[in-house]
C-alpha positions as CSV (number, residue, x, y, z in Angstrom):
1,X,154.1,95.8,142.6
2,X,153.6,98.6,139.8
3,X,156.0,101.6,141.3
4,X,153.8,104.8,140.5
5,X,154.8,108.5,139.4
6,X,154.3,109.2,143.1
7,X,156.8,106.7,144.0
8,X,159.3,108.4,142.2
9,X,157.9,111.8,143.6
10,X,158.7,110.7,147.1
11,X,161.8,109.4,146.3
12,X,163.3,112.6,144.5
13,X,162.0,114.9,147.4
14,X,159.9,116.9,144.2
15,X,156.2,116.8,143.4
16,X,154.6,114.0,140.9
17,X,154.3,117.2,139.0
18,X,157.9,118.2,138.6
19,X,158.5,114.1,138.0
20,X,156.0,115.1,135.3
21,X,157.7,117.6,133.7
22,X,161.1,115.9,133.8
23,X,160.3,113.1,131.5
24,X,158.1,114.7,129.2
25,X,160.2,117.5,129.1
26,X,157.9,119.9,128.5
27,X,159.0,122.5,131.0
28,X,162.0,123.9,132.0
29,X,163.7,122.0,135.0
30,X,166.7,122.9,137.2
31,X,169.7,120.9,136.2
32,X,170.3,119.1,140.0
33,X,166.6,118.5,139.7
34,X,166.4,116.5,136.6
35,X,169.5,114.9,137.4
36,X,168.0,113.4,141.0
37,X,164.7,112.6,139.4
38,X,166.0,110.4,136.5
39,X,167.9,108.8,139.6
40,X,165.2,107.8,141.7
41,X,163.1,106.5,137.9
42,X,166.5,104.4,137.4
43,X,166.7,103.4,141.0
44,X,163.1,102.4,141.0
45,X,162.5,100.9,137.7
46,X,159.7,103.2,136.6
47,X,158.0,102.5,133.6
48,X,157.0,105.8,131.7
49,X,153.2,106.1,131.5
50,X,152.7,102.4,133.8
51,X,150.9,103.4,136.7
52,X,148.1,101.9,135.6
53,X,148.5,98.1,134.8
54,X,146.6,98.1,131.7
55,X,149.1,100.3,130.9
56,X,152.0,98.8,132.0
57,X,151.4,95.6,130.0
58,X,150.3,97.2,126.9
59,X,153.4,97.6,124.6
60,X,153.6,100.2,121.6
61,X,154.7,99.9,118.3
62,X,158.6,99.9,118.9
63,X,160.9,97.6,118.3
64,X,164.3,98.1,119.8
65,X,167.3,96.5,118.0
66,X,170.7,96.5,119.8
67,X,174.1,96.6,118.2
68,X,177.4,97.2,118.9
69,X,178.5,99.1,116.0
70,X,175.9,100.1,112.9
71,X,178.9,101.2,111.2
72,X,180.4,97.6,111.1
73,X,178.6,95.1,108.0
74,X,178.2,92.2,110.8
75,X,175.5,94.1,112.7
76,X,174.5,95.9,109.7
77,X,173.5,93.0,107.8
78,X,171.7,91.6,110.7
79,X,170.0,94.6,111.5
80,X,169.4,95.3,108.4
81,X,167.1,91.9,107.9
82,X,165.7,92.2,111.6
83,X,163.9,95.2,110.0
84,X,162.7,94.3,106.7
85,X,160.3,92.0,108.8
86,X,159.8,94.3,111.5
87,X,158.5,97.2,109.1
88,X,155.5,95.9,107.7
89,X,154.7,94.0,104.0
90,X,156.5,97.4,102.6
91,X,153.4,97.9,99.7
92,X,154.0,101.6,99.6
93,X,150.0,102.1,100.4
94,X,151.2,104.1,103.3
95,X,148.3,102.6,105.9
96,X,149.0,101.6,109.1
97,X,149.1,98.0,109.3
98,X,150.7,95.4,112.0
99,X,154.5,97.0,111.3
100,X,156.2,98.3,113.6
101,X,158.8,101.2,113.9
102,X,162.5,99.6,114.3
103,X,165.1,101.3,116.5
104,X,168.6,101.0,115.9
105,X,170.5,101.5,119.7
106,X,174.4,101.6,119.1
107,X,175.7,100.5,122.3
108,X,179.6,100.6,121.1
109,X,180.1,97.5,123.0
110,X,179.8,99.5,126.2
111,X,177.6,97.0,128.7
112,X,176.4,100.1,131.0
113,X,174.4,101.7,127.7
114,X,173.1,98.3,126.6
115,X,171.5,98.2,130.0
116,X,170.5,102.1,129.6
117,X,168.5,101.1,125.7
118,X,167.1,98.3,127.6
119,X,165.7,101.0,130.4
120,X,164.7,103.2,127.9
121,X,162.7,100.2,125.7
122,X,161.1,99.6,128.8
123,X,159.5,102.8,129.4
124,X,158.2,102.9,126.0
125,X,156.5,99.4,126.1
126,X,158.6,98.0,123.3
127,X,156.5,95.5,121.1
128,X,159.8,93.7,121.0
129,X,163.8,94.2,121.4
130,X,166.3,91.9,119.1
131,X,169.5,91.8,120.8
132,X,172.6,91.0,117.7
133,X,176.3,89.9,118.1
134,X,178.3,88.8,121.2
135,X,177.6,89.2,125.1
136,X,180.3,90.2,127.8
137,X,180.8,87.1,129.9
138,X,180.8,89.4,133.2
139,X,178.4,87.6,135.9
140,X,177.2,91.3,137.4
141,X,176.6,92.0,133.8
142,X,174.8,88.7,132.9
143,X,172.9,89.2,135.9
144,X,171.8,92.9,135.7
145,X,170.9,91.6,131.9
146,X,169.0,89.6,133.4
147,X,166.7,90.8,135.6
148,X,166.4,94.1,132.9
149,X,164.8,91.4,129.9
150,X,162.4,89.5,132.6
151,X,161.2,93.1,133.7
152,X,160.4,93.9,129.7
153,X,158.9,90.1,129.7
154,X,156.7,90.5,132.1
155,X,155.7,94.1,130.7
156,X,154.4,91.9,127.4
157,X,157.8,92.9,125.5
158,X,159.5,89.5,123.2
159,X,163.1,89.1,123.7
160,X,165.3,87.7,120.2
161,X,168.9,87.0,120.7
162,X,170.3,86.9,117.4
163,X,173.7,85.9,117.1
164,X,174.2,85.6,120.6
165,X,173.9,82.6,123.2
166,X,171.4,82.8,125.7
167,X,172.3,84.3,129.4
168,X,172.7,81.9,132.0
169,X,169.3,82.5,133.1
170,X,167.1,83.0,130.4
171,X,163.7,82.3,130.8
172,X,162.5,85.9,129.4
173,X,163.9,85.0,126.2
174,X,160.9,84.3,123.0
175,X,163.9,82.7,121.3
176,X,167.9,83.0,121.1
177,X,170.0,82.5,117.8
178,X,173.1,81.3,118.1
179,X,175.7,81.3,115.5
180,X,177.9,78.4,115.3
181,X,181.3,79.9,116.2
182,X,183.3,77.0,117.6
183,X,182.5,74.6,115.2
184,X,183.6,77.1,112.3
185,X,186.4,78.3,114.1
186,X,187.5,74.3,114.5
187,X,186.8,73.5,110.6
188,X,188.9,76.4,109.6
189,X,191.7,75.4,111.6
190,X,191.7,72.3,110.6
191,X,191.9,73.4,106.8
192,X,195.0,75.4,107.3
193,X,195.8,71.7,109.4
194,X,195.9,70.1,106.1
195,X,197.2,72.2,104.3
196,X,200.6,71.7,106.5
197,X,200.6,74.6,109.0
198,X,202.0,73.8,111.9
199,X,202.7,77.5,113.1
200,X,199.9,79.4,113.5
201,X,198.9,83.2,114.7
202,X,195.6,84.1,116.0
203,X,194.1,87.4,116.1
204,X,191.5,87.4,118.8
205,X,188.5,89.6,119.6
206,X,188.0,91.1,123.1
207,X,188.6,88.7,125.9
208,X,185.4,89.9,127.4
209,X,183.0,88.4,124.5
210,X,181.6,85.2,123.7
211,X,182.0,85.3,120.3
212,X,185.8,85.4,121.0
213,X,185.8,82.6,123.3
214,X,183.9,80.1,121.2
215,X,185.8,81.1,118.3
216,X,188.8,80.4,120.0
217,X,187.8,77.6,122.0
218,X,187.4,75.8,118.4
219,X,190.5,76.9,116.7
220,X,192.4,75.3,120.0
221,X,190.2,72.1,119.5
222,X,191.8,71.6,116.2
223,X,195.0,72.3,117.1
224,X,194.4,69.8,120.4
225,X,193.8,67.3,118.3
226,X,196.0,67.4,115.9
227,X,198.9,67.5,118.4
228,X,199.6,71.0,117.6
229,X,199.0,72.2,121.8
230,X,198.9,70.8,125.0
231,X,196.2,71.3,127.5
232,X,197.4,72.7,131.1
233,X,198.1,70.5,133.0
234,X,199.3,67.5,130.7
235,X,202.4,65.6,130.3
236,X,204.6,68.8,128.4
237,X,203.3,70.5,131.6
238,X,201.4,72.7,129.5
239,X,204.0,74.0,127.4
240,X,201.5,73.5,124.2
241,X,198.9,76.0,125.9
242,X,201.8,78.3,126.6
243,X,202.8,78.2,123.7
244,X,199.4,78.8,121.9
245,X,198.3,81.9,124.4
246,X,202.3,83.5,122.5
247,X,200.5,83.5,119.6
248,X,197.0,84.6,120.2
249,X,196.7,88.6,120.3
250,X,193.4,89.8,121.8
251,X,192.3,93.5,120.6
252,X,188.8,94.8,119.6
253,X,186.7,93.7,116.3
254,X,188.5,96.5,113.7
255,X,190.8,97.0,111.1
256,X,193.4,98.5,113.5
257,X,193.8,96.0,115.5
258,X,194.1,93.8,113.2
259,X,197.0,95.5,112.0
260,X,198.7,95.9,114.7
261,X,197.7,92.3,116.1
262,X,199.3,91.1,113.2
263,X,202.7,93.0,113.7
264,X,202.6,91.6,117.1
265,X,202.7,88.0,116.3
266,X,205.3,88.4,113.4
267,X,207.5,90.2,115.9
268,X,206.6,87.2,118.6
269,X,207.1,84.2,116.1
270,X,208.4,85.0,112.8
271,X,207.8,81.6,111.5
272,X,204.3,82.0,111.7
273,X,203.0,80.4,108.3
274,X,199.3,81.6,108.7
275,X,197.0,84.2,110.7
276,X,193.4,83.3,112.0
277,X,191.8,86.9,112.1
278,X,188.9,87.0,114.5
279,X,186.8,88.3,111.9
280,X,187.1,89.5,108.2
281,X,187.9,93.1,109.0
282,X,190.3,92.3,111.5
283,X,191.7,90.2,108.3
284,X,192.1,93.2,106.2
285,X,194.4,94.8,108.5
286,X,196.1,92.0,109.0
287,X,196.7,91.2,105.4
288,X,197.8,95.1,105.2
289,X,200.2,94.3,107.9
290,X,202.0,91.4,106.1
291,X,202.2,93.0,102.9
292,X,203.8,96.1,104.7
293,X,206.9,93.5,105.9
294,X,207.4,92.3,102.5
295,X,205.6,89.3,102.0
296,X,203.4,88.1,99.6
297,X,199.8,86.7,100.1
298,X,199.5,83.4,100.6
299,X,202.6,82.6,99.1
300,X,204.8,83.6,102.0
301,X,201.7,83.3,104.9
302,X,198.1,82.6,104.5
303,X,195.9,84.5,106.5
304,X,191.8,84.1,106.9
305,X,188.7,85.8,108.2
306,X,185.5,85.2,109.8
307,X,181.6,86.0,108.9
308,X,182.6,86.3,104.9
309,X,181.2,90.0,105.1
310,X,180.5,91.2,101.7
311,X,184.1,92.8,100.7
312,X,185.8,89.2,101.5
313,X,185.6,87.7,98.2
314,X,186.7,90.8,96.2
315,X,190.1,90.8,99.0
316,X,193.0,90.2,96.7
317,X,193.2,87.3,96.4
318,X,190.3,86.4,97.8
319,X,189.6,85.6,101.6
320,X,189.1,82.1,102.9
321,X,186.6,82.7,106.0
322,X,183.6,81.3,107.7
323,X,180.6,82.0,106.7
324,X,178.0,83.3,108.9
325,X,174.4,83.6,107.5
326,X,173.8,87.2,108.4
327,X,170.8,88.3,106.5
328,X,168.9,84.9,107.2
329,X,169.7,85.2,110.8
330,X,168.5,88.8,111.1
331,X,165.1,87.9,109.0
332,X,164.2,85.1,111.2
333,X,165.3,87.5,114.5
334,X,162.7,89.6,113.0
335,X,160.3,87.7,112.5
336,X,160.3,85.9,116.0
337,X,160.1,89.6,117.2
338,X,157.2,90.1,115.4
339,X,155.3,86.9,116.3
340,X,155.4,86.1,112.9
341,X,157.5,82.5,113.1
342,X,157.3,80.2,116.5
343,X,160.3,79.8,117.9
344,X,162.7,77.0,117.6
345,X,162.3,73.9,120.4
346,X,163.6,75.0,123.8
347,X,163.5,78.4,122.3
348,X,167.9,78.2,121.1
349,X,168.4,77.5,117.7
350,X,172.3,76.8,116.6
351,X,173.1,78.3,113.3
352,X,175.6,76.2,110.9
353,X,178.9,77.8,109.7
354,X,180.3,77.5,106.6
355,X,183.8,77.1,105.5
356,X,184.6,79.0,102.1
357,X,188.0,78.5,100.8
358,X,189.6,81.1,99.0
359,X,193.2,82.1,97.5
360,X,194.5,83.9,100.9
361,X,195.0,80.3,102.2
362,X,197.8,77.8,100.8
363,X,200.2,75.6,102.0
364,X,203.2,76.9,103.5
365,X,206.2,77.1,101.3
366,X,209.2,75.2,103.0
């Protein structure tokens, strides 16, 4: 059932015109008034300009894009690419086409304001929202995600993961596409395998994310089975896993903590002869950490990335990392956003990883 201006009206205790005036803020509004208004819209699940249900299943020409950070290359690049297809055949005639006008929403990797862009997409009929990089593995979360994208569904809105595995339930989605992150975190541990590492630090992302987990969950594989760490429960009693969880450090996606991550560990196990970062900027603190304690680069400890962001191959020396296909990723996001491409079969589409070896990795000196 369509909930109406009225609705929200009653709700408030203030007239459908003072509802009005709130969200088209074109008339001045007592602070408590506004505030209790945009409450009862929130609590309801008004759709701005939807009473009628032409309306509310016609969709404009906005295309919401979420990110967690703008400022960091991994979104950037994907977002980036999302919107190349999003904006048009980019002619410079100027006329109004079938583009669209793409919206960058910077969540910071705060779940409550990805759900408020998603609220706010709603009420302006996006065309289309493209949702980039990791999801918090949180159930209320999942589920309030949820029940927010089959709202914008049904309201004629296309839904693009891109980079990002598909919720639990996720029959709203036009198409998800996930990266590859537990195979390439397995294949990179199991170069710095045979190489002759047998020591080896890990600087995770946030616990929360599912990029960190897969990540992980495949640089543990390799280690499983090479004979590098036990599984809880097994016949060391789990001493392997213990062991492993001393030498992962979880801390969020930056240079920072990739720095002090990296301190961490060498203070935790100084015989440590390489560093996983969780991704390549996380790497470049890390590789700033090492240096500042006197060692050299991969001579003394090899360290390597994730995503092979731009900056990675002029590291010095270079940086072995995985490589993540931003830009094609983010094209073909946009494209499924636009209706341009169908999606893949069953609508989830793994993306490969590739390896790329570089001089920050080398085997351990003895």
């Amino acid at each position: 059932m369509t909930v109406t201006l009225a609705d929200v009206a009653a709700r408030a205790r203030v007239s459908p015109a003072t509802v009005s005036r709130v969200l088209n803020g074109n008339y001045p509004v007592a602070a408590s008034t506004r505030e209790r208004v945009l409450r009862a819209v929130d609590d309801l699940d008004y759709v701005l300009n939807g009473p009628a249900s032409s309306l509310a299943a016609a969709t404009s020409d906005l295309v919401g894009i979420l990110v967690n950070d703008i400022a960091d290359p991994f979104f950037g690049i994907m977002a980036g690419a999302a919107q190349t297809q999003i904006g048009g055949p980019g002619d410079g005639s100027g006329r109004a086409g079938g583009e669209k006008l793409a919206v960058i929403c910077n969540t910071g990797g705060s779940p409550e304001r990805e759900l408020t862009y998603l609220t706010l997409l709603q009420r302006q009929r996006a065309a289309a929202v493209v949702l980039t990089g990791g999801a918090v593995e949180d159930p209320a979360h999942q589920a309030a995600m949820s029940a927010k994208l089959t709202k914008l569904a049904d309201a004629g809105t296309r839904i693009v993961f891109c980079g990002r595995p598909p919720l639990p339930e996720g029959d709203a989605l036009v198409a998800a596409l996930a990266f590859d992150n537990r195979g390439g975190g397995r294949r990179l541990a199991e170069h710095l395998i045979s190489l002759g590492h047998r020591r080896i630090g890990y600087v995770a992302g946030p616990p929360e994310r599912t990029t960190t987990r897969h990540r992980l969950e495949g640089h543990r594989e390799a280690l499983r089975a090479a004979g590098l760490a036990a599984s809880p429960g097994e016949a060391d009693g789990g001493r392997g896993s213990d062991d492993q969880d001393r030498l992962t450090v979880h801390g969020p996606y930056d240079r920072r903590s990739g720095y002090e991550a990296t301190l961490e560990l060498l203070r935790r196990a100084p015989d440590v002869t390489a560093i996983v970062a969780a991704n390549d900027t996380v790497a470049l603190g890390a590789c700033a950490a090492v240096r500042d304690q006197g060692m050299r680069i991969p001579q003394d400890i090899s360290v390597a990335g994730f995503d092979d962001l731009p900056f990675s191959v002029d590291a010095v020396p270079a940086l072995t990392t995985v490589r993540l296909p931003l830009f094609e990723a983010g094209a073909r996001a946009g494209r499924l956003a636009m209706g341009k491409e169908n999606p893949p079969p069953g609508g989830i589409a793994t993306i490969a990883a590739e390896l790329m070896i570089r001089g920050s990795t080398a085997a351990p000196r003895g």
